[in-house]
C-alpha positions in Angstrom: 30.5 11.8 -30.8 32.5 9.1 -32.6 29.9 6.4 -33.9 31.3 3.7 -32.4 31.0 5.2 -29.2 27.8 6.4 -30.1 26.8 2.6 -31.0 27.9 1.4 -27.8 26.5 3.9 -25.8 23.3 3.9 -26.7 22.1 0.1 -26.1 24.0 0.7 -22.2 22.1 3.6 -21.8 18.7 1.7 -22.5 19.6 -1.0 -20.3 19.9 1.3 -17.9 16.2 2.3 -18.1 13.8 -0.3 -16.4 10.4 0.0 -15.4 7.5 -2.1 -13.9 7.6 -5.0 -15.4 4.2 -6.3 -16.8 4.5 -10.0 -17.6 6.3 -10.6 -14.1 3.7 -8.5 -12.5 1.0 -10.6 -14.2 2.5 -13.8 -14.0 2.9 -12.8 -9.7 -0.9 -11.9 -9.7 -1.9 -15.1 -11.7 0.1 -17.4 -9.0 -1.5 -20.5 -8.0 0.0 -19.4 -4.1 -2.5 -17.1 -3.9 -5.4 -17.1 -1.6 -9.0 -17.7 -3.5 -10.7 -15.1 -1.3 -8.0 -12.5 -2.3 -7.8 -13.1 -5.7 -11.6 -12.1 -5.8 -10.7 -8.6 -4.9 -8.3 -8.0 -7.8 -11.9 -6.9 -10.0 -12.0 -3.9 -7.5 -8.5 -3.2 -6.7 -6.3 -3.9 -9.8 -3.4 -4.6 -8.8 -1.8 -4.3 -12.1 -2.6 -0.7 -13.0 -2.0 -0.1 -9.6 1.9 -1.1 -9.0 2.3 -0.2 -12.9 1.2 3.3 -11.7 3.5 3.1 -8.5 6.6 2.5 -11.2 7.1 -0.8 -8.9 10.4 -2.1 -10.6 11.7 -5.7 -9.8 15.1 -4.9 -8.8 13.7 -2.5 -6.1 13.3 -2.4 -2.7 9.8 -1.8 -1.4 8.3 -1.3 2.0 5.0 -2.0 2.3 3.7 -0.5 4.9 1.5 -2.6 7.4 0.1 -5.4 5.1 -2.4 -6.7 7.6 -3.0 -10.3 5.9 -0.7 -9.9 3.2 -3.5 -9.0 0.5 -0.4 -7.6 -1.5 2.1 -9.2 -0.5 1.6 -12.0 -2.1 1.9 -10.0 -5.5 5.0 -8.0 -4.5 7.1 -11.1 -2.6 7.0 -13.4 -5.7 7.4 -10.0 -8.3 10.2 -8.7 -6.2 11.9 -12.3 -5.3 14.8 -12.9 -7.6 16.2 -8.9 -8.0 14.7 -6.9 -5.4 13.5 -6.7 -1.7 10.5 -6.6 0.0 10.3 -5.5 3.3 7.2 -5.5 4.9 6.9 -3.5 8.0 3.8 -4.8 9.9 3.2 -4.0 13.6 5.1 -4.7 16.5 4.1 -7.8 18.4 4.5 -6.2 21.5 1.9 -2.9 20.3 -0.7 -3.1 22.5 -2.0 0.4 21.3 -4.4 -1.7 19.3 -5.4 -5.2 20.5 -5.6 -6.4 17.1 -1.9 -5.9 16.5 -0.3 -8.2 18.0 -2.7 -10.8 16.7 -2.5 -9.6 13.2 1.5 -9.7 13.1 1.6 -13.5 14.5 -1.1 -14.7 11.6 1.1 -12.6 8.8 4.1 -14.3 9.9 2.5 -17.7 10.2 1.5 -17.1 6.4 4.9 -16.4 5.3 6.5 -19.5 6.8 3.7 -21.7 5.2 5.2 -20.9 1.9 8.7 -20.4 2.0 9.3 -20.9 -1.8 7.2 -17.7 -2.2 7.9 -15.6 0.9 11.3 -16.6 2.1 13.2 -13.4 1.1 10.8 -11.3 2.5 11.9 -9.1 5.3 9.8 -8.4 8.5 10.0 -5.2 10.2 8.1 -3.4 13.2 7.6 -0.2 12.0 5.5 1.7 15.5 4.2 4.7 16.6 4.0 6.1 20.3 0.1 7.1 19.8 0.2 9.5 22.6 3.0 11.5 21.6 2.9 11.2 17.2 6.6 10.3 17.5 8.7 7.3 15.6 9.4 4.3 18.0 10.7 1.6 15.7 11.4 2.6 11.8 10.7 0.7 9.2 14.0 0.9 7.3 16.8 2.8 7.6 16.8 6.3 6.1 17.5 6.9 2.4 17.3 3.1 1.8 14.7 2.5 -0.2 13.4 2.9 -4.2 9.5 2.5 -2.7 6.9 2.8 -0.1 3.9 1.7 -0.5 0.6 1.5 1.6 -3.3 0.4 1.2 -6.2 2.0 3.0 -4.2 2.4 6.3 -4.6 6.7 6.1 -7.6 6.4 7.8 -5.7 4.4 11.0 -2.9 7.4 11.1 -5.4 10.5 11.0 -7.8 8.9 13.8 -4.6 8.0 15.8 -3.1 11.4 15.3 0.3 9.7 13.6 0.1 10.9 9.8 2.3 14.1 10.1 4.8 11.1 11.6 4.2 8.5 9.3 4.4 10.5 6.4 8.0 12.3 7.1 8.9 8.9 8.3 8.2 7.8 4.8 9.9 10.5 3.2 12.9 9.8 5.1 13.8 6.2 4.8 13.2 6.9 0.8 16.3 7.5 -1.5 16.4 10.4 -3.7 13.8 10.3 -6.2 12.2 7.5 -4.4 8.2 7.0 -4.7 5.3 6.6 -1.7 2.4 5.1 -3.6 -0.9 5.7 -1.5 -4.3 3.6 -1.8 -7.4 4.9 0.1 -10.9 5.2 1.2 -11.2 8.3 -0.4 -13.7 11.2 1.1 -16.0 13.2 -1.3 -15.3 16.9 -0.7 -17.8 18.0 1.0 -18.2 15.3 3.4 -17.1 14.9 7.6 -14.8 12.8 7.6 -13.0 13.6 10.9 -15.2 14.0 13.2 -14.8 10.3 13.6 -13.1 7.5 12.1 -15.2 6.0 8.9 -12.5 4.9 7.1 -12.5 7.6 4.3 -10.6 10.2 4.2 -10.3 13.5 2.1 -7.9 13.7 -0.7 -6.6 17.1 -0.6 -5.7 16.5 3.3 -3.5 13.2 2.0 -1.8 15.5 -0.8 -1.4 18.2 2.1 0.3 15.6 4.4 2.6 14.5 1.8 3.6 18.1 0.6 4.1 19.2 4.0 6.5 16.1 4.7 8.6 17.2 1.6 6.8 14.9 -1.6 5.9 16.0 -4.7 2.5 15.0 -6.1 3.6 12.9 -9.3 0.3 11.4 -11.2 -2.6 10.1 -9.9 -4.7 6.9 -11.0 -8.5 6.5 -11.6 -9.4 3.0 -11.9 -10.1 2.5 -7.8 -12.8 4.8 -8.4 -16.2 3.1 -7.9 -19.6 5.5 -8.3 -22.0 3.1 -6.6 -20.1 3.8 -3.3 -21.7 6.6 -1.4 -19.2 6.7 1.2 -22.4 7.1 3.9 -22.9 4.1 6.2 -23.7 3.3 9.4 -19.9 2.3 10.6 -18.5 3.8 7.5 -16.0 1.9 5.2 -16.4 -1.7 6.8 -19.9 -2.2 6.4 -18.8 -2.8 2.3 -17.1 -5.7 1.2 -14.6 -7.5 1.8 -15.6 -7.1 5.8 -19.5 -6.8 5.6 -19.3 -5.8 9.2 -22.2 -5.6 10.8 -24.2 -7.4 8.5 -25.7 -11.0 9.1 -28.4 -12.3 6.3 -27.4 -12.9 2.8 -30.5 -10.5 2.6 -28.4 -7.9 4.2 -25.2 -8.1 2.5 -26.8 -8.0 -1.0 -27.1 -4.6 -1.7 -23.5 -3.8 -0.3 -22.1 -6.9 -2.5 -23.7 -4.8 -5.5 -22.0 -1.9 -4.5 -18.7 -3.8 -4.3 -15.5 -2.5 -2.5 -14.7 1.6 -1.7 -14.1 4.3 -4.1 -10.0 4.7 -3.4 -8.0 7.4 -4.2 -4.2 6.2 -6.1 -1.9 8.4 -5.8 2.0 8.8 -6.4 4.6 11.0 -4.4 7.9 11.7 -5.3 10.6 12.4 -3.1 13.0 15.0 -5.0 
């Protein structure tokens, strides 16, 4: 190769090469727009490590998968803002397979048009399910799309529903070539029922099975949402630990579960090839 081709080719090559990008995803997770309670989580759900590990770039687009209150969102909205796109694909309004839906899209939506110098690029999508059938009703994106799906501790809703087989080729398809699904959840021990009825966890080699059998490839896997106090055996499962306390009344009562702190969650990363 002639050097000065060599010269030039190399620095366009590197430029070519980004990858998460830790001072914006910092500064995003430091911003003053975020909500107090939420920021208390961050000791137990990193956010950092975790969208380092999901290769979450700032030109991409993302889909996060049913944000619920937007506990992420407002990391990925400001991080994703000037380059990329987020697309947050919540629940229908008019789902009434769930009678929390409708209420939960209507407060997520109110929160993004309190803040519009934060949240106005954000997309809103319906991304449903017919329950009774396990077959796509309203996508989130279109297919081959998309540099990333994400999700956080919703598994649990699609195996007691009977939609994961669904969800997860649905994933896979609206994902480009090469394209990631990053997965946070309540993670099962081994040995433990988990489906005999809905507690929130769920087993890690069923996840990995799902996503295999939809067409990913495992890539890596991430450690730091483990937590060893949690032994994954309550009353009404998951919720009856922090943040939701369900259940619980006295400050007497919640103390031991405060000490426990959040779940143990599984991180992992699938690659669409």
């Amino acid at each position: 190769m002639p050097k000065l081709l060599s010269i030039l080719l190399v620095p366009l090559l590197a430029a070519q090469v980004v990858f998460a990008d830790d001072a914006a995803l910092q500064e995003a997770i430091s911003g003053k727009h975020r909500t107090d309670a939420y920021r208390e989580r961050d000791q137990y759900r990193h956010p950092l490590e975790t969208l380092k590990l999901f290769d979450v770039q700032p030109q991409h687009t993302v889909v996060e998968i049913w944000p619920g209150g937007g506990w992420y969102t407002e990391i990925l909205a400001p991080y994703l803002r000037a380059e990329g796109k987020l697309i947050a694909a919540h629940y229908d309004e008019n789902d009434k397979q769930a009678d929390y839906r409708p209420g939960s899209r209507q407060r997520f939506e109110k929160k993004l048009a309190s803040d519009p110098a934060v949240y106005d690029k954000v997309e809103v999508t319906s991304l449903m399910f017919d329950e009774s059938t396990d077959k796509l009703v309203l996508p989130a994106a279109k297919d081959g799309s998309v540099d990333r799906v994400v999700t956080f501790r919703n598994a649990h809703g699609w195996v007691s529903r009977g939609i994961s087989e669904a969800a997860f080729t649905h994933f896979f398809a609206i994902l480009k070539s090469g394209g990631k699904l990053g997965i946070v959840q309540h993670m099962a021990d081994p040995e433990q029922d988990w489906m005999s009825r809905n507690i929130g966890y769920v087993g890690r080699d069923y996840i990995i099975a799902q996503a295999t059998r939809a067409g990913f490839q495992l890539e890596t896997e991430g450690f730091f949402n483990l937590n060893p106090k949690d032994n994954k055996r309550y009353e009404i499962g998951v919720w009856q630990l922090p943040p939701s306390l369900r259940g619980l009344e006295t400050d007497a009562e919640k103390a031991p579960y405060r000490a426990i702190g959040e779940s143990e969650r599984m991180t992992l990363v699938f690659r669409k090839p």
